[in-house]
C-alpha positions as CSV (number, residue, x, y, z in Angstrom):
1,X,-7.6,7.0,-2.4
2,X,-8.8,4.0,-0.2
3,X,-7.3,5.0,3.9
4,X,-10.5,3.6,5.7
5,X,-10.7,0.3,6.1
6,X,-14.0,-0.9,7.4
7,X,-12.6,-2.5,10.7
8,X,-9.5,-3.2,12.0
9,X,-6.4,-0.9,12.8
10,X,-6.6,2.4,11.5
11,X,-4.3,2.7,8.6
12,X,-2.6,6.1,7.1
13,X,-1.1,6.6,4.0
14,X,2.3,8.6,4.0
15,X,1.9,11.4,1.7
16,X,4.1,9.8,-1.2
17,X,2.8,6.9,-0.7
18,X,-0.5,8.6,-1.4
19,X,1.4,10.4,-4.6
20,X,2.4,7.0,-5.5
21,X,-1.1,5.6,-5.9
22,X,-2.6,8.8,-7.6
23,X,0.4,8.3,-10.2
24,X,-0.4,4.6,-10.5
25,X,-4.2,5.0,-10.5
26,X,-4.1,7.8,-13.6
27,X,-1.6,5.3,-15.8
28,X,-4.0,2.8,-16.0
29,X,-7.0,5.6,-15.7
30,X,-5.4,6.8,-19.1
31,X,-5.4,3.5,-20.4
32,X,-8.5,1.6,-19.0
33,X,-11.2,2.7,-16.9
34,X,-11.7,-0.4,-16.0
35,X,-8.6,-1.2,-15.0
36,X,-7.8,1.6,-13.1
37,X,-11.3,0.7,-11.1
38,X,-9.6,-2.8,-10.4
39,X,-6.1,-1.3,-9.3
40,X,-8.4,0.8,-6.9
41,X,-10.8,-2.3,-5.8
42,X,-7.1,-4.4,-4.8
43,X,-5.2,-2.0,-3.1
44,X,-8.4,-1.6,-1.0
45,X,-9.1,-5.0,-0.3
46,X,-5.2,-5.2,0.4
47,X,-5.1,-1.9,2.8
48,X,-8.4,-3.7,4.6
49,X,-6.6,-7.4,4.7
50,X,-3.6,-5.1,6.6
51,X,-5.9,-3.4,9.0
52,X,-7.2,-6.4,9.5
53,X,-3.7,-9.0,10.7
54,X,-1.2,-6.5,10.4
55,X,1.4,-9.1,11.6
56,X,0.4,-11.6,8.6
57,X,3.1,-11.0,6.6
58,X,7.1,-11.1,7.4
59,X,9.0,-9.0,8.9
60,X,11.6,-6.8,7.0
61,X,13.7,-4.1,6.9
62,X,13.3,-1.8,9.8
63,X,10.0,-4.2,11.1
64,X,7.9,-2.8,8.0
65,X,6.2,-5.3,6.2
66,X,5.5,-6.1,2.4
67,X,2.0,-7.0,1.2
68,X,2.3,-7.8,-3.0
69,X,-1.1,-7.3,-4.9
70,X,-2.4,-10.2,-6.8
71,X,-3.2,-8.3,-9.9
72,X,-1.3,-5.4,-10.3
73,X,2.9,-5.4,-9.6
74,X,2.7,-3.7,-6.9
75,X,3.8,-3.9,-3.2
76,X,2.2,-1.9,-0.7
77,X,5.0,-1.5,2.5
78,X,4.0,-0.8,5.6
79,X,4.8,-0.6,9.6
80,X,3.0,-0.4,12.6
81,X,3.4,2.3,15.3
82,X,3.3,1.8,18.7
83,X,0.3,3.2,19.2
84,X,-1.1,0.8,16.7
85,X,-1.8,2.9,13.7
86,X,-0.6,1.5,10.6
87,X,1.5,3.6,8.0
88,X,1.9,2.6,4.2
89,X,4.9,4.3,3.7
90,X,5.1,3.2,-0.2
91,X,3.0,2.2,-3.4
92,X,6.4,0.7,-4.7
93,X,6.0,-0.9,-8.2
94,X,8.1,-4.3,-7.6
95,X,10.3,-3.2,-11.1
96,X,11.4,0.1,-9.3
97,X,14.4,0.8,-7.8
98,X,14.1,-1.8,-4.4
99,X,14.2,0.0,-1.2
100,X,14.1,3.2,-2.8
101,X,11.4,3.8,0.1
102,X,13.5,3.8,3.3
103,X,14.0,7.7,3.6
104,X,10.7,7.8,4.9
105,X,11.1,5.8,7.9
């Protein structure tokens, strides 16, 4: 599970949103390795783009942020703390139930 981005902020995954990734990662695992590799390869170029200009993308609920992969329907949602860390808070699949997410905060 990609958390290490090679520079920039450092960036944390919340634990389901960790559970979140493992669950998407083994549905395409199951149905192409290769595909699963990809998923993996996007949401770590994504997590490293984040570390990178955290403040790219808008503002939303609660001043998280939504970064959609290219490839995959995904969103991964994050906020900055104060002290600059960065916290995915979700792996949210953009059919799912929207904003299922903000229990977390």
């Amino acid at each position: 599970m990609p958390t290490e981005p090679p520079s920039g902020q450092t960036v944390q995954l919340h634990e389901q949103a960790a559970a979140e990734y493992d669950e998407a990662f083994d549905w395409y695992f199951s149905r192409s390795v290769d595909s699963a590799l990809r998923f993996d390869a996007e949401v770590e170029r994504a997590i490293a783009q984040i570390a990178l200009k955290p403040q790219r993308w808008p503002l939303s609920f609660l001043d998280t942020r939504k970064y959609l992969l290219t490839d995959f329907p995904f969103f991964l949602i994050y906020r900055e703390s104060v002290s600059g860390v960065i916290q995915v808070l979700a792996v949210a699949h953009t059919s799912r139930k929207p904003e299922y997410w903000k229990g977390r905060l």
